[in-house]
C-alpha positions, -999 to +999 in steps of 0.1 A: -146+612-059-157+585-082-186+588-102-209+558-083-200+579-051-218+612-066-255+616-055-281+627-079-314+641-067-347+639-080-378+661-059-408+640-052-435+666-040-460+642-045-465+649-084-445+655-113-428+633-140-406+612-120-406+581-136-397+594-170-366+613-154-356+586-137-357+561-167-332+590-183-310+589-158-308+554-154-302+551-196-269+576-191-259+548-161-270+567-131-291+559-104-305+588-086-323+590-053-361+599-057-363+618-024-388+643-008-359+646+019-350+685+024-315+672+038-310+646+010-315+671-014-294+698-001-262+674+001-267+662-038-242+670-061-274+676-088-304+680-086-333+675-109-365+690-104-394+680-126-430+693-132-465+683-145-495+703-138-502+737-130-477+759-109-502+766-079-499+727-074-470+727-078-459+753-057-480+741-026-465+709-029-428+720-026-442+743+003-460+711+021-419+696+026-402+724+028-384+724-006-398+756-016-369+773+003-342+742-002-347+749-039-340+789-031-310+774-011-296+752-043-299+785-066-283+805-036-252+781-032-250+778-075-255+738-072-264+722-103-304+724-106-324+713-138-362+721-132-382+709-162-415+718-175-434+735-143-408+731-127-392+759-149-423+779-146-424+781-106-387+792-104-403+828-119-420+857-094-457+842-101-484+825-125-516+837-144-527+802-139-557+797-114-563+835-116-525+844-099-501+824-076-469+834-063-440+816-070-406+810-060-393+845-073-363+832-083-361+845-119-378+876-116-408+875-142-441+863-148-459+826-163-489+839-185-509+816-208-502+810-245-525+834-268-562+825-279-566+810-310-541+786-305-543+746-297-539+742-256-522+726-243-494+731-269-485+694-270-456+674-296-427+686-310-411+717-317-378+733-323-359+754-297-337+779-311-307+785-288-297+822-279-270+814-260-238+796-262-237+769-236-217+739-228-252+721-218-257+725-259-224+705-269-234+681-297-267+686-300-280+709-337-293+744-333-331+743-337-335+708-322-369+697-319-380+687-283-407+676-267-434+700-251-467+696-231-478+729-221-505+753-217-487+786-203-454+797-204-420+817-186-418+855-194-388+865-175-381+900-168-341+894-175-331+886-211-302+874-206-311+844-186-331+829-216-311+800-237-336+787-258-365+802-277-399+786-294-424+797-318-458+788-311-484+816-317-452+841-306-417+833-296-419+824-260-390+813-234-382+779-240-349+772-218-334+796-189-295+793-179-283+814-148-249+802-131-254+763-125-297+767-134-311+754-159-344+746-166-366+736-201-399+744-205-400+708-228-391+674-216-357+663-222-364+631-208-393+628-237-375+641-262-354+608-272-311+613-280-313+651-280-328+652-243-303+621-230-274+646-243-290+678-227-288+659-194-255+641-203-241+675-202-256+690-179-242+662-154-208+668-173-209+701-163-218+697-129-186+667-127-208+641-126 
């Protein structure tokens, strides 16, 4: 299958930072289909699934179309899924945020907020030290800085799931890899030639 023929995905549950993605994806000479479609998203060969805001909004937008569980499906069937900012945090078990929400329960663990004392949202750049060995890291420097907006982060029950790591007030969760899942808590599409070559390889990997 030739490249123009592969479908990219983007989920448009009526928030999140689409346009940025996109403009990504356009720069590495894709063009992917912005879609709040439960069967257009299922049939992708990747999918990317951004987030801005809190997880509670989040989550009850995915529920609204019916992605909630077509983004269970993806994980279920290992197709290539990149969730970015919230959009890490709803794939754990539930957030503090808005008192507690369930999430998706995909990565068994919990969202809590970054300590007191601290500047919130944790906002600008910062480096992510990687903890795993990873294709999706090809080329680019070990303690990278990326870009991060962010008031609460991903504490994941399973260690071994966490690629990346941050220090801001403690060393938090910054990236999770699990089969063909990956998901930043900063903005690749933000975070200038670093972030094109996360998702260059990340579409490399999934054959795109």
């Amino acid at each position: 299958m030739r490249k123009d023929q592969k479908k990219i995905a983007v989920i448009n549950y009526g928030a999140g930072n689409l346009g940025s993605v996109v403009n990504a994806l356009n720069r590495l000479g894709y063009q992917p289909l912005v879609t709040d479609s439960v069967f257009e998203v299922l049939k992708a060969d990747a999918v990317f699934l951004p987030g801005v805001g809190a997880a509670g909004d989040t989550m009850k937008g995915l529920e609204a179309i019916g992605m909630a569980d077509a983004v269970k499906k993806l994980v279920a069937y290992r197709r290539p899924l990149f969730a970015i900012c919230v959009g890490l945090q709803v794939l754990l078990s539930s957030t503090e945020e808005g008192g507690h929400y369930p999430c998706l329960d995909i990565i068994p663990g919990e969202v809590k907020k970054l300590p007191a004392g601290l500047k919130i949202p944790h906002m600008g750049w910062n480096q992510v030290k990687q903890v795993m060995s990873h294709p999706v890291f090809t080329d680019i420097p070990d303690n990278t800085n990326f870009y991060f907006v962010h008031s609460y982060y991903a504490h994941p029950t399973d260690k071994s799931v966490v690629a990346g790591v941050t220090e801001y007030g403690l060393e938090f969760c910054s990236m999770i890899i699990r089969d063909n899942l990956f998901a930043t808590q900063f903005h690749p599409e933000k975070s200038g030639e670093p972030g094109l070559k996360m998702y260059s390889n990340f579409l490399k990997i999934a054959s795109l």
